[in-house]
SEDRENMI-305358 format. One line per 8 residues: number of its first residue (from 1); their letters; for each residue x, y, z of C-alpha. Coordinates in Angstrom, 2 decimals. Layout:
NUM> a> X,Y,Z ~ ...
This chain:
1> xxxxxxxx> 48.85,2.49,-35.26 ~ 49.66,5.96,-35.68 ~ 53.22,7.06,-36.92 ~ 53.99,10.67,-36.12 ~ 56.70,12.49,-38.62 ~ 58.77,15.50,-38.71 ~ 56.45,18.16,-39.38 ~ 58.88,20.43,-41.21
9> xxxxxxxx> 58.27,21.85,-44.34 ~ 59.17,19.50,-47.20 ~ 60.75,22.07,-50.21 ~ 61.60,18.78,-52.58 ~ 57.44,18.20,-52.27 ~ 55.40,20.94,-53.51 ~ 51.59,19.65,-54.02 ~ 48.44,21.71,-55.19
17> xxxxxxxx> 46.60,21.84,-51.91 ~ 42.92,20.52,-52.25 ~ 42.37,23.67,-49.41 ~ 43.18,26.58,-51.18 ~ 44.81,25.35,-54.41 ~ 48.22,26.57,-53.88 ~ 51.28,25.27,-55.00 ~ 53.32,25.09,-51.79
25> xxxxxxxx> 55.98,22.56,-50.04 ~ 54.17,20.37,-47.70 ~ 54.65,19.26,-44.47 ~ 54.40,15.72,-43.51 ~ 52.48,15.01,-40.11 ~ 51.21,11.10,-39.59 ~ 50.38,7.98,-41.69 ~ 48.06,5.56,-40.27
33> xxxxxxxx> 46.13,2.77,-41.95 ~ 42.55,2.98,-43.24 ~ 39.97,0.69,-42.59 ~ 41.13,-1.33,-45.99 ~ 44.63,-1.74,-44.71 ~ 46.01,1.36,-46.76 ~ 48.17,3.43,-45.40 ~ 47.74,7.18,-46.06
41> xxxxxxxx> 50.50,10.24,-45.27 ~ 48.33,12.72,-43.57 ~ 49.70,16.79,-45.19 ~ 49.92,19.99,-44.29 ~ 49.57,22.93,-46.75 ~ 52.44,25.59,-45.78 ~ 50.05,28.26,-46.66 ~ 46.65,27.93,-45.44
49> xxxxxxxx> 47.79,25.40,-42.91 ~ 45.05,23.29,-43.69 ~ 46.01,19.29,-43.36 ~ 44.65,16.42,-45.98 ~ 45.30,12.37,-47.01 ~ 47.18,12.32,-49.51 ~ 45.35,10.19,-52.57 ~ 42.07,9.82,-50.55
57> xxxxxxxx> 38.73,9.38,-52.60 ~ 35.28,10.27,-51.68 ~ 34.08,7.36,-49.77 ~ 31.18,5.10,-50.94 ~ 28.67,6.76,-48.46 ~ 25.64,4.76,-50.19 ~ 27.06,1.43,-48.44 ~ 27.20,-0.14,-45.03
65> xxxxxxxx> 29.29,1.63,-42.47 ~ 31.69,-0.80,-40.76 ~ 30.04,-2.49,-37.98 ~ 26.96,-2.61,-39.86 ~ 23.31,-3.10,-37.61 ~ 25.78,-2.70,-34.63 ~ 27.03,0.29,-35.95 ~ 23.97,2.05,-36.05
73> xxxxxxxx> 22.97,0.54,-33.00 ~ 26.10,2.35,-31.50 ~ 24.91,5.89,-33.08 ~ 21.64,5.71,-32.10 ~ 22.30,4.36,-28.50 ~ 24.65,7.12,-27.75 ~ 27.46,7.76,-30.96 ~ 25.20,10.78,-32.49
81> xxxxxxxx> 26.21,14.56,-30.54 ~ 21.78,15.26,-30.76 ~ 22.50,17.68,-28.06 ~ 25.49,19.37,-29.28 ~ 23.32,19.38,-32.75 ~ 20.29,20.80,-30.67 ~ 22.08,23.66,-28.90 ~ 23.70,24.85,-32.11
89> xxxxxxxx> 20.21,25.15,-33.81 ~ 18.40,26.89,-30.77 ~ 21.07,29.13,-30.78 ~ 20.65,30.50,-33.91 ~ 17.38,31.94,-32.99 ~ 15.32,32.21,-35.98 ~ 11.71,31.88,-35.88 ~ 8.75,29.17,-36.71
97> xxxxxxxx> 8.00,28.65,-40.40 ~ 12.24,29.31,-41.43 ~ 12.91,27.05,-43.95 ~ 16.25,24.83,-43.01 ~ 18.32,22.59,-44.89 ~ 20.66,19.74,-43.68 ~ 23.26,18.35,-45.89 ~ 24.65,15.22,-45.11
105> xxxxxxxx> 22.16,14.93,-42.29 ~ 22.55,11.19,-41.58 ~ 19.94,9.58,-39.48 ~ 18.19,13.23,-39.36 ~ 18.31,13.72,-35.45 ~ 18.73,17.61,-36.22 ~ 15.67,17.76,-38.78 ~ 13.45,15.97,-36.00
113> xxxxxxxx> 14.97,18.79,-33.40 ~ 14.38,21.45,-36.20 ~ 10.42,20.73,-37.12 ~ 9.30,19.46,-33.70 ~ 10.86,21.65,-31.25 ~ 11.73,24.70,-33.40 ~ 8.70,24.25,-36.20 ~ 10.88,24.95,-38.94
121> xxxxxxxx> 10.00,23.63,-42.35 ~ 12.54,21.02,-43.22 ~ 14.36,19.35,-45.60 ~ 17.63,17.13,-45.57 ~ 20.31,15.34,-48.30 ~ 22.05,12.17,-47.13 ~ 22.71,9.00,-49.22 ~ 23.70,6.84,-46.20
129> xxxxxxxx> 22.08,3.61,-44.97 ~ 21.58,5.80,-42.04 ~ 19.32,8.31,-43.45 ~ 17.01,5.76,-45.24 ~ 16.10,4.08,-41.40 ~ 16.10,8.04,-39.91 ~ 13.62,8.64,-42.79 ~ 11.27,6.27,-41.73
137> xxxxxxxx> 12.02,5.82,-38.11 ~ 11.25,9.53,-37.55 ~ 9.00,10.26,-40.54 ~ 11.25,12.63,-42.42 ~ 11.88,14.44,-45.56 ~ 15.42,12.95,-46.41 ~ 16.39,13.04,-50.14 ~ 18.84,10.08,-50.36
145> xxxxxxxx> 21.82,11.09,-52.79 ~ 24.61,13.73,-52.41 ~ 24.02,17.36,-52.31 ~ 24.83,19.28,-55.93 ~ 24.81,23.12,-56.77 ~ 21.88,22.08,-58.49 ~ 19.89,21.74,-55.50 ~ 19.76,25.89,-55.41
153> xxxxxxxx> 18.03,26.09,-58.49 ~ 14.21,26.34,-57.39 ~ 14.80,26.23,-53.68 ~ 16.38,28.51,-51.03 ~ 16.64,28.33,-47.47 ~ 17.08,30.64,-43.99 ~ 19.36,28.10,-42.38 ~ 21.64,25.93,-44.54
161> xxxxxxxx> 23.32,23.22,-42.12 ~ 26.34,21.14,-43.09 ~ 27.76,18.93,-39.92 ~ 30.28,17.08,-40.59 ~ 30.35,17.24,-43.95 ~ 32.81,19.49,-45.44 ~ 35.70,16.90,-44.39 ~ 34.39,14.70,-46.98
169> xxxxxxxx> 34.60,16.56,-49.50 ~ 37.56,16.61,-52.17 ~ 36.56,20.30,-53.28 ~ 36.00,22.51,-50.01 ~ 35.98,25.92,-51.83 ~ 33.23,24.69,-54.71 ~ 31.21,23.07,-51.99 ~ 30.70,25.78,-50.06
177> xxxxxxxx> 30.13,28.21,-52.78 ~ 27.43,26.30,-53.64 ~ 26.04,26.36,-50.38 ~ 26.20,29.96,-50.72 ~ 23.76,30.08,-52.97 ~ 21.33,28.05,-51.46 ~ 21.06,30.80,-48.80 ~ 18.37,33.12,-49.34
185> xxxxxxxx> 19.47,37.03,-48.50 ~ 19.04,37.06,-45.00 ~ 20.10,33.14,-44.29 ~ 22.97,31.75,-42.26 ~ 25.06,28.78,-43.01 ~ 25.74,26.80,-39.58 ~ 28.97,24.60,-40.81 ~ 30.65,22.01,-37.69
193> xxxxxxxx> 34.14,20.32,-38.97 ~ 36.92,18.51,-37.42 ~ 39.36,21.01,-35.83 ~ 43.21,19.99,-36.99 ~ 44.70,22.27,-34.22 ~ 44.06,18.85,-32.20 ~ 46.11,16.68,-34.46 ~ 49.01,16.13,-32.26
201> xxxxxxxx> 50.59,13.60,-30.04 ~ 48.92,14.42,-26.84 ~ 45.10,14.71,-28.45 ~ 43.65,11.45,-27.03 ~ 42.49,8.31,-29.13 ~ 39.22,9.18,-28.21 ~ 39.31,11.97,-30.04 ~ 42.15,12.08,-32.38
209> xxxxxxxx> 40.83,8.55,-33.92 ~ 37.34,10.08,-34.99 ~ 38.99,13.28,-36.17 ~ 41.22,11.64,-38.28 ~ 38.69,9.25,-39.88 ~ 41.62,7.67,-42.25 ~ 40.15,6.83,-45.57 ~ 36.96,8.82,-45.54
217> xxxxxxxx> 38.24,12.32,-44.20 ~ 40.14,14.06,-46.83 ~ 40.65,17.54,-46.08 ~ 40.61,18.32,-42.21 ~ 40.45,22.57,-41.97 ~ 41.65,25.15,-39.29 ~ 39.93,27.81,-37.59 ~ 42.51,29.77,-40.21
225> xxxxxxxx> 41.57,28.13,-43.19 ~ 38.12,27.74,-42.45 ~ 37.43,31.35,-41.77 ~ 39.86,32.20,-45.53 ~ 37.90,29.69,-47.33 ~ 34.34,30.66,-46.00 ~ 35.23,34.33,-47.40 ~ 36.79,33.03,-50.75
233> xxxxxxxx> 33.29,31.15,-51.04 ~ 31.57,34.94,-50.77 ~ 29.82,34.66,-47.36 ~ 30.13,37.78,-45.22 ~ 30.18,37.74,-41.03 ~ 32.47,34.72,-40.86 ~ 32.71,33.48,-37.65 ~ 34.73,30.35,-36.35
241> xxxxxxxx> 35.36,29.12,-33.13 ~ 36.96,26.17,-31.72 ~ 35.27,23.66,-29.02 ~ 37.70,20.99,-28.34 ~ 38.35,18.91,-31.49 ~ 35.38,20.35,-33.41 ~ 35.35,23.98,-34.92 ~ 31.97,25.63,-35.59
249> xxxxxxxx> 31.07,28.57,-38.03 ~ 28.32,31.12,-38.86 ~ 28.62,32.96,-41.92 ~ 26.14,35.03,-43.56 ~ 24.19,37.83,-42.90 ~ 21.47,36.91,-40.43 ~ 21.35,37.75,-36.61 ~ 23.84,37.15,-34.36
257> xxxxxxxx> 23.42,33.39,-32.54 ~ 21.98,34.16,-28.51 ~ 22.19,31.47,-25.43 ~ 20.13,28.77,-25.95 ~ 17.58,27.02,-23.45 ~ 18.71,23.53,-22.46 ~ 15.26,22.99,-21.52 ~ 13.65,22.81,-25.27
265> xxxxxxxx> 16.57,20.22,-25.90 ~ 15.23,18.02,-23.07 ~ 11.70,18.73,-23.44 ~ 12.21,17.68,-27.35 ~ 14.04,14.46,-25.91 ~ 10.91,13.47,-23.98 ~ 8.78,14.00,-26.65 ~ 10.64,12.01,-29.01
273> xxxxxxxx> 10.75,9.11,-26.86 ~ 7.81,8.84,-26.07 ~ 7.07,7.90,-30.42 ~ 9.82,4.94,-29.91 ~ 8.92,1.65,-28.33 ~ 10.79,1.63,-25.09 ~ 13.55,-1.34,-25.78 ~ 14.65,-0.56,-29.28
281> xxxxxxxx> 17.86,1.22,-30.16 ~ 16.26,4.61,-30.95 ~ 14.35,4.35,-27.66 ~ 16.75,3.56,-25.32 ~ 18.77,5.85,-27.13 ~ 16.73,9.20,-26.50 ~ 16.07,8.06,-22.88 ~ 19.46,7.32,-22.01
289> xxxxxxxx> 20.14,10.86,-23.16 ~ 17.18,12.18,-21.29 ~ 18.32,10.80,-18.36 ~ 21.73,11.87,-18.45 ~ 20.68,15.57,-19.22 ~ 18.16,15.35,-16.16 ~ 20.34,14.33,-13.56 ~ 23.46,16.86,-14.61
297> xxxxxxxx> 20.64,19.38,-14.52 ~ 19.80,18.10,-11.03 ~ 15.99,17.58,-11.76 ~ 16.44,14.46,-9.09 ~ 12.39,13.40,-9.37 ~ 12.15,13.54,-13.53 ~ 15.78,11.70,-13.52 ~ 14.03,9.11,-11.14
305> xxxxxxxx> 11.31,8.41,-13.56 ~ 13.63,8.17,-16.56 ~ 15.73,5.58,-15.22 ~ 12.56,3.52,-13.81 ~ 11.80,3.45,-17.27 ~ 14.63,2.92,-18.76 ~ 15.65,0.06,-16.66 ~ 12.36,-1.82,-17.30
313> xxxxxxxx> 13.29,-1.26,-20.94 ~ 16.98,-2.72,-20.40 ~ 15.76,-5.39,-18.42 ~ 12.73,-6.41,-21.13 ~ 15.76,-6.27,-23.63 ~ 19.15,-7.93,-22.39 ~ 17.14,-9.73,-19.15 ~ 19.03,-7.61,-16.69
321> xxxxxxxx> 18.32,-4.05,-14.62 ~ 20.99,-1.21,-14.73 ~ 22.12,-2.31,-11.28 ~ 22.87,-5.69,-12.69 ~ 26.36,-4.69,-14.56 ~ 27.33,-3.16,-10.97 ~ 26.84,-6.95,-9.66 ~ 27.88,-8.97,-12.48
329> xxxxxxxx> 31.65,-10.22,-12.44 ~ 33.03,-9.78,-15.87 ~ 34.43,-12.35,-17.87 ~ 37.31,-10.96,-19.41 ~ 36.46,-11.14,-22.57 ~ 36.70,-7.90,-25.58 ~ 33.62,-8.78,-27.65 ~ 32.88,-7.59,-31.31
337> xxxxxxxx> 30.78,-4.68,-31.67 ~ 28.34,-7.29,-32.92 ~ 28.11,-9.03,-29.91 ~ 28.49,-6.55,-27.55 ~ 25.20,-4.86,-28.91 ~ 23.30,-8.10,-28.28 ~ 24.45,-8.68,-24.58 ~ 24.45,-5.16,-23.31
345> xxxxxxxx> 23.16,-1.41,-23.97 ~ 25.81,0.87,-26.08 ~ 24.79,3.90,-23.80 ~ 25.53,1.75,-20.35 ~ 28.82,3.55,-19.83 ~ 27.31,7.62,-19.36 ~ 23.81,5.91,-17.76 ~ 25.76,4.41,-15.05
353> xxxxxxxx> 28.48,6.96,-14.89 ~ 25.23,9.83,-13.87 ~ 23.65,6.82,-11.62 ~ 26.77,7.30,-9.70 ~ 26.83,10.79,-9.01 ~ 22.96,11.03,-8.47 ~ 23.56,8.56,-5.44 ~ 26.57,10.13,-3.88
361> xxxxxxxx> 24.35,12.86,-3.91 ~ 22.50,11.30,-1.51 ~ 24.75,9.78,0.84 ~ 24.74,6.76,-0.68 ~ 27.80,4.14,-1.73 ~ 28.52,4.82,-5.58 ~ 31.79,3.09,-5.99 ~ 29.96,-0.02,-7.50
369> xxxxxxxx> 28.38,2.09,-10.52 ~ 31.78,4.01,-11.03 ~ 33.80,0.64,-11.39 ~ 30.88,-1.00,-13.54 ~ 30.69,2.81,-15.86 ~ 34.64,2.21,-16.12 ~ 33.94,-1.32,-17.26 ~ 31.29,-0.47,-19.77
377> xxxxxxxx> 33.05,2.11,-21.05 ~ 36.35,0.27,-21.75 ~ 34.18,-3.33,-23.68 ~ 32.58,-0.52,-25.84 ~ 35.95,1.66,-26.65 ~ 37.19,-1.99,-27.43 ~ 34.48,-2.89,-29.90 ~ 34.34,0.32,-31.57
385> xxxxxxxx> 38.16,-0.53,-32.25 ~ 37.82,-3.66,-34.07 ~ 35.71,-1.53,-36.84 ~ 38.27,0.91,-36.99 ~ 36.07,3.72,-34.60 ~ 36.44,4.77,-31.48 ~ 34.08,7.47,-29.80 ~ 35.00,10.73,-27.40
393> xxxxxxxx> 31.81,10.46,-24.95 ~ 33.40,6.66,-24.15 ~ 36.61,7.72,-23.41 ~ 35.37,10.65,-21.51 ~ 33.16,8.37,-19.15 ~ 36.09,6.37,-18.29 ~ 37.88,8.75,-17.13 ~ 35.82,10.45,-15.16
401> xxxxxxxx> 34.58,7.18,-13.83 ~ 37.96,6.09,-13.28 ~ 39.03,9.67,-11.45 ~ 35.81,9.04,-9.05 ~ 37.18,5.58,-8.24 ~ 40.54,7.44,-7.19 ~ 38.87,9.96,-5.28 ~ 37.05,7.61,-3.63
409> xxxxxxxx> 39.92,5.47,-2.51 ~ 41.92,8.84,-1.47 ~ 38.95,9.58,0.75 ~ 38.88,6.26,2.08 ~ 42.58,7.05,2.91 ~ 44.34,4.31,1.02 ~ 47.85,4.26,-0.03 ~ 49.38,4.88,-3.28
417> xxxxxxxx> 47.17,7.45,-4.65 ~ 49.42,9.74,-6.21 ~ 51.04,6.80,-8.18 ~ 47.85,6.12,-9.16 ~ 47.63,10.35,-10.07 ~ 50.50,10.00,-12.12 ~ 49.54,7.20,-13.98 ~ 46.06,8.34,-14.60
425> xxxxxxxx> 47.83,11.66,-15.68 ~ 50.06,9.33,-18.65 ~ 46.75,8.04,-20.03 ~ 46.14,12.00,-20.65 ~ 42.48,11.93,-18.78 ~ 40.77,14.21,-20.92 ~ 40.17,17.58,-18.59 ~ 39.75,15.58,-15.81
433> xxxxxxxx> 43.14,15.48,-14.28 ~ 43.14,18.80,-12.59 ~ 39.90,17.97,-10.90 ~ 41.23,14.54,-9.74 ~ 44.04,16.70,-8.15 ~ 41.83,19.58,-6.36 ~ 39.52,16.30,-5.31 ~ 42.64,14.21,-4.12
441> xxxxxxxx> 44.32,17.49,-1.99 ~ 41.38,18.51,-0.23 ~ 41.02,14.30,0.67 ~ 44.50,14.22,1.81 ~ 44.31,17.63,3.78 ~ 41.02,16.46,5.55 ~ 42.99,13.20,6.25 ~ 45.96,14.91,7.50
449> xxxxxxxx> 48.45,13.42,5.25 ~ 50.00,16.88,4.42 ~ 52.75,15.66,3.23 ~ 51.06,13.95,0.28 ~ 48.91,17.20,-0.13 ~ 52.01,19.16,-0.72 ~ 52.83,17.11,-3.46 ~ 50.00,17.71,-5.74
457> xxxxxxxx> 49.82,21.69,-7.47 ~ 46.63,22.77,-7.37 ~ 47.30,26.42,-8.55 ~ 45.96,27.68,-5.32 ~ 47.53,31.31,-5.96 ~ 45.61,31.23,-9.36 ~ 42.09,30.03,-7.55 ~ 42.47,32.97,-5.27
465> xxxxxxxx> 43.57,36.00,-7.71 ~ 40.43,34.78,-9.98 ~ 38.20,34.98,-6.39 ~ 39.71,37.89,-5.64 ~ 39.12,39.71,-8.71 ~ 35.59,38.27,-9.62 ~ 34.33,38.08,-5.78 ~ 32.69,34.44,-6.70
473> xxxxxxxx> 33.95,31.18,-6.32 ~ 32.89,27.63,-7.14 ~ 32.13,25.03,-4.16 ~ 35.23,22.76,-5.56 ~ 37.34,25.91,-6.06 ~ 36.43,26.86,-2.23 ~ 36.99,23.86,-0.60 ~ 40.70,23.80,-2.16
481> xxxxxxxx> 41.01,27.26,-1.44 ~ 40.13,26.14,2.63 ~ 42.47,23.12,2.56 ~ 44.71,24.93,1.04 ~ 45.08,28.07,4.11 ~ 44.92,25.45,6.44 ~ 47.90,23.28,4.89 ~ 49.91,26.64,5.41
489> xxxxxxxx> 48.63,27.03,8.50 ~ 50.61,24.11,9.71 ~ 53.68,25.25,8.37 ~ 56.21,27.22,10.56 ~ 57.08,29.95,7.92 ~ 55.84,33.38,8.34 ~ 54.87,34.01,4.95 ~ 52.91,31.03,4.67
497> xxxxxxxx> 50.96,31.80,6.94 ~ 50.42,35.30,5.46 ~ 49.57,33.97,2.43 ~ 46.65,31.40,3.89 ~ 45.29,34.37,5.99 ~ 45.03,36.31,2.68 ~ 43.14,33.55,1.11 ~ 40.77,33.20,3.85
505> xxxxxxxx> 39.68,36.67,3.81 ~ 39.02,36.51,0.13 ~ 37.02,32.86,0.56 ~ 35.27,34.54,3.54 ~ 34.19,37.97,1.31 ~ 33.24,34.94,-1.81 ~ 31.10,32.67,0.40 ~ 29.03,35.85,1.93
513> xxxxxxxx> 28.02,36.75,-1.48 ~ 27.74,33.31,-2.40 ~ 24.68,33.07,0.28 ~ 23.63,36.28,-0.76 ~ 23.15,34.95,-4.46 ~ 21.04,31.82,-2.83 ~ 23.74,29.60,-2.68 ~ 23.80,28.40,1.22
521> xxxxxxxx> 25.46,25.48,1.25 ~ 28.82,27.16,0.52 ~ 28.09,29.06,3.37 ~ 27.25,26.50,5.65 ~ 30.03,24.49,4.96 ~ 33.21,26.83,4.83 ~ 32.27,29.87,6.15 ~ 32.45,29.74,9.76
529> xxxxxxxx> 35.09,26.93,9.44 ~ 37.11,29.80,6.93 ~ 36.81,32.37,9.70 ~ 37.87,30.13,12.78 ~ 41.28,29.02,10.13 ~ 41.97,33.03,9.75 ~ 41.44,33.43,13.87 ~ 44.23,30.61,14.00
537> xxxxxxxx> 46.14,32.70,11.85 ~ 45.99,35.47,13.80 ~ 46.66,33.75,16.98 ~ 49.78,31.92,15.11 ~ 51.39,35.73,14.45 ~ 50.97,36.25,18.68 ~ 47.68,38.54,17.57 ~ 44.78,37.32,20.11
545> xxxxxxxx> 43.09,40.36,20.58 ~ 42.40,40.97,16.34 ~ 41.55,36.74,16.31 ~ 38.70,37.30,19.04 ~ 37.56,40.52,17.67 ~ 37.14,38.98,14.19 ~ 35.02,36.23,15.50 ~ 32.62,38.95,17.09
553> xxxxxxxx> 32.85,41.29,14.43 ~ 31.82,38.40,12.09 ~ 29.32,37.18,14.13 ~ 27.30,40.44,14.66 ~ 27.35,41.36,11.09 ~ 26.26,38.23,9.93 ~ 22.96,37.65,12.88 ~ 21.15,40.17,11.10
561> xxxxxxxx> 21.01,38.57,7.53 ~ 17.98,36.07,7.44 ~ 18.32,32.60,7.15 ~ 22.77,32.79,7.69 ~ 23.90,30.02,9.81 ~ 24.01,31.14,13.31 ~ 27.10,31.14,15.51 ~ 27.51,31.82,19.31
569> xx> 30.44,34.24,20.74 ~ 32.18,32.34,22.79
C-alpha cells in the first residue's frame, strides 16, 4: 500500500520542519494509509534530512492499540525486543542503587530488567493500556500519563531511558531538552528511535511497516539529525549508531557503555518466569524467549528443560505439544489476530525455528519444524496485517526457515534450486541470502554438480583476503573456502588452480590455529581433507615430489601437538 515518489527537492514547498525548525523545500518520499484510512505524504527536511507525516497528531496513547487483548498477547508472546532492551541497559554499566527512569516504558519489561537483575531504583511514565497490566503483572512503579518537563522538578535520575519514544513526539528538540534536565550531573540518557536511512524501496515490510508506523510516528530522525538535535538539546558526548532499522544514542557525561553479559539477560529471563503461571501470555512469553536464547547459546541440557516446560504449558493451553504444528496439515485459512491467539502460541514461529536447528545438531531430521516455523511465521505476519502491524522477528524466522528448507533440498540434491535462490533473493530475505548461497555451493560442490556451483558468487577471493589477513576463519567461511579450491581444482586453467592452492594454504595456516584456540572440529573436518586438495594441486602442476613432501612435512609437525587428529604417511 505504499506509493514511493520522486524524492527530489520540492522548491514550490518550503515547510517549517518539526526537526530542526527550518524553513526549507521539502522532499517528498511515500504516502501510505494510516490505520483510519488517511493517507499521509511522508517529508524530508532538505537540511537536517530528517523525514516526518505531514499533518500527523499525537496519537491517543491512553486507548486500545489495534488488535486489542490479541495485541498484547502478540507483545508479550514475542512483539517486545526485552533482550535488545536488556543488553542496552547492562551495557551501560552503572552500579546498584542508580536511580533510572523510563519514559514511555509500555508494559515495563526494561524496569523489571533494571530493579531485578541490575538493582536499580526505578521509576517509569507510560499512559498506555499496556503499562496499566505491566504495572500489575510485574508489580511496578508505572506513573500512567505522559512525561512533562515538570517531572524534573523534585526528581533526578543517573539513567534517563526513552525507547521508542521520541518518534511520537511533535516537538523533538523541547522533548529532549527536557530530558536533559532530568539527568543529574553525571547521568546518561540511553535514547533508541526508528532509523530513516532504511526508508527505501528495498527495506523489507517487516521492517519498513513498523518503522513507518503511519498515523502515530511523526517525526522519524537520522543518525545526522539525531546526533544535531541531541547537541541543540545541550547534552555533551553524543553518540549515535545505527543497528539495522533502529539507531541508538548515549549522550551525557557518564562512562563510556562496556560489553555486556548475555548471561544476566537469561538468568533474569528464568527468574521472571518462574513469577508467571506457565500457560499465560507473559509466561509463555519469557520462556519462549528463554528457550530461544539457550539453544543459540548452545546450552543443549537447560534448552531441553525449557522446552519440556514449555510444551506442557502449550499443550495445557491450545491442547497440542510443539511437535503437533510439525504434524498438523493446515487449513488454508489467514485468521484474525483474534483468532489466531486463541488457536495457537504468537511465539510458535522462533520456538520451532531453534527446535530445528537444536535437532540437526544432532543428526536428526529437522525439515518438519523448518516447514511448520515457515508456516507459523507466515499466519502470524498475516494477522498482524489485518491491524495494520507487521513485526521484524516474524519475517526474519521465515526466512531463515525458508533458506533451511532450500538448503535442505540442495543437500538432498534436488533440482531447481537456484530458481528457487533467485526467487528467495526477490522476496529480499533479510541477511540471509548470502548464507543460503555459501550453504547451497558447498551442497552442490559436495554433490558434484559444479556446474550449478559456478553459478552462485560466493565472494570466495573476499573470504580468503579476510583469512589471510586476520589468520581466523569461521566453520561456514571454511567449508566454502574448501569447496571452493576444489571447484578450481577441476578446472583445466593454470591460474585456477593457482589460485585454489593459495587458498588452501591460507585455510590450512586458519584451521591450525583454529585447534590451537580449542576449536577441533574445524580441524577435524577440513584440515587433512585441505592438505590432500593442495597435494592434488601440486600433482596437477606435474610437482609430485613438493605434493608428497607436504603430506610428510604436515604430518610430522602436526604428531607432536596433543590431541590433533592423527594421520599416517603413506
Amino acid at each position: 500500500m505504499i506509493r514511493w515518489l520522486q524524492r527530489q527537492p520540492n522548491a514550490s514547498r518550503r515547510l517549517a520542519c518539526p526537526n530542526c525548525n527550518s524553513l526549507v523545500p521539502v522532499q517528498e518520499i511515500l504516502q501510505a494509509p494510516s490505520a483510519t484510512g488517511v493517507t499521509l505524504t511522508l517529508l524530508a527536511c532538505s537540511d537536517c534530512h530528517a523525514a516526518f507525516f505531514e499533518g500527523t497528531a499525537v496519537g491517543n496513547y491512553e486507548q486500545d492499540p489495534p488488535g486489542g487483548d490479541a495485541a498484547l498477547s502478540f507483545y508479550l508472546q514475542q512483539g517486545a525486543d526485552i533482550g535488545g532492551i536488556a543488553m542496552r541497559l547492562l551495557a551501560l554499566g552503572r552500579p546498584a542503587g542508580s536511580r533510572y527512569l523510563e519514559i514511555g516504558c509500555g508494559f515495563g519489561f526494561g524496569l523489571d530488567v533494571a530493579r531485578r537483575a541490575l538493582g536499580w531504583d526505578v521509576k517509569g511514565i507510560d499512559p498506555s493500556p499496556f503499562a496499566a497490566v505491566g504495572r500489575k503483572l510485574l508489580d511496578l512503579p508505572i506513573e500512567s500519563g505522559f512525561f512533562t518537563p515538570h517531572h524534573a522538578d523534585n526528581d533526578t535520575f543517573d539513567i534517563v531511558h526513552a525507547s521508542e519514544f521520541l518518534e511520537h513526539v511533535p516537538n523533538p528538540l523541547e522533548t529532549l531538552r527536557a530530558l536533559q534536565t532530568a539527568l543529574r550531573p553525571n547521568g546518561v540518557l540511553l535514547l533508541t528511535t526508528p532509523a530513516a536511512e532504511m526508508i527505501r524501496p528495498e527495506t523489507s515490510e517487516g521492517l519498513l511497516v513498523p518503522l513507518l508506523s503511519v498515523g502515530w510516528h511523526i517525526v522519524i530522525q537520522t543518525a545526522e539529525s539525531l546526533a544535531m538535535l541531541l547537541r541543540r538539546a545541550g547534552f555533551e558526548n553524543v553518540r549515535v549508531v545505527r543497528e539495522g532499522a533502529q539507531l541508538i544514542a548515549h549522550a551525557g557525561s557518564g562512562p563510556r557503555c562496556q560489553r555486556p553479559d548475555r548471561a544476566v539477560y537469561r538468568q533474569w529471563l528464568a527468574a521472571a518466569a518462574t513469577t508467571q503461571p506457565r500457560g499465560s501470555d507473559l509466561g509463555l512469553g519469557l520462556r519462549a524467549r528463554l528457550f530461544r536464547e539457550l539453544a543459540a547459546h548452545g546450552d543443549e541440557s537447560a534448552a531441553a528443560a525449557v522446552w519440556s516446560e514449555l510444551n506442557s504449558a502449550v499443550e495445557m493451553r491450545f491442547g497440542s505439544r510443539l511437535e503437533g504444528w510439525c504434524e498438523a496439515a493446515t487449513d488454508g485459512t489467514k485468521p484474525l489476530l483474534a483468532e489466531l491467539a486463541e488457536r495457537e502460541p504468537l511465539c510458535l514461529a522462533g520456538v520451532l525455528l531453534l527446535q530445528a536447528w537444536r535437532v540437526a545438531q544432532l543428526g536428526e531430521p529437522a525439515e518438519a519444524f523448518f516447514v511448520a516455523a515457515h508456516a507459523a511465521a507466515g499466519r502470524l505476519r498475516h494477522a498482524l496485517r489485518t491491524i495494520g502491524s507487521e513485526d521484524g522477528d516474524a519475517e526474519d524466522f521465515g526466512f531463515a526457515a525458508e533458506r533451511e528448507l532450500i538448503i535442505c533440498a540442495a543437500e538432498r540434491g534436488d533440482p531447481g534450486i537456484p530458481d528457487r535462490i533467485v526467487a528467495y533473493a526477490a522476496k529480499r530475505g533479510g541477511g540471509h541470502g548470502e548464507a543460503l548461497r555459501r550453504r547451497c555451493f558447498v551442497a552442490f560442490v559436495n554433490h558434484g554438480r559444479l556446474e550449478e556451483a559456478r553459478e552462485l558468487p560466493c565472494a570466495i577471493t573476499d573470504i580468503w583476503k579476510a583469512a589471510d589477513r586476520m589468520e581466523i576463519i569461521s566453520h561456514d567461511d571454511a567449508s566454502v573456502l574448501f569447496c571452493g579450491a576444489a571447484l578450481e581444482l577441476q578446472t583445466p586453467v593454470q591460474g585456477r588452480v593457482e589460485d585454489a592452492m593459495t587458498w588452501l594454504r591460507t585455510l590450512r595456516r586458519c584451521l591450525l590455529k583454529a585447534f590451537q584456540a580449542g576449536r577441533t572440529d574445524q580441524v577435524s573436518d577440513l584440515f587433512w581433507p585441505a592438505v590432500d586438495a593442495e597435494a592434488l594441486g601440486l600433482r596437477l602442476r606435474g610437482r609430485e615430489r613438493e605434493a608428497t613432501e607436504l603430506i610428510t612435512r604436515t604430518v610430522r609437525q602436526t604428531a607432536n601437538i596433543p590431541g590433533f587428529p592423527a594421520r599416517q604417511i603413506a
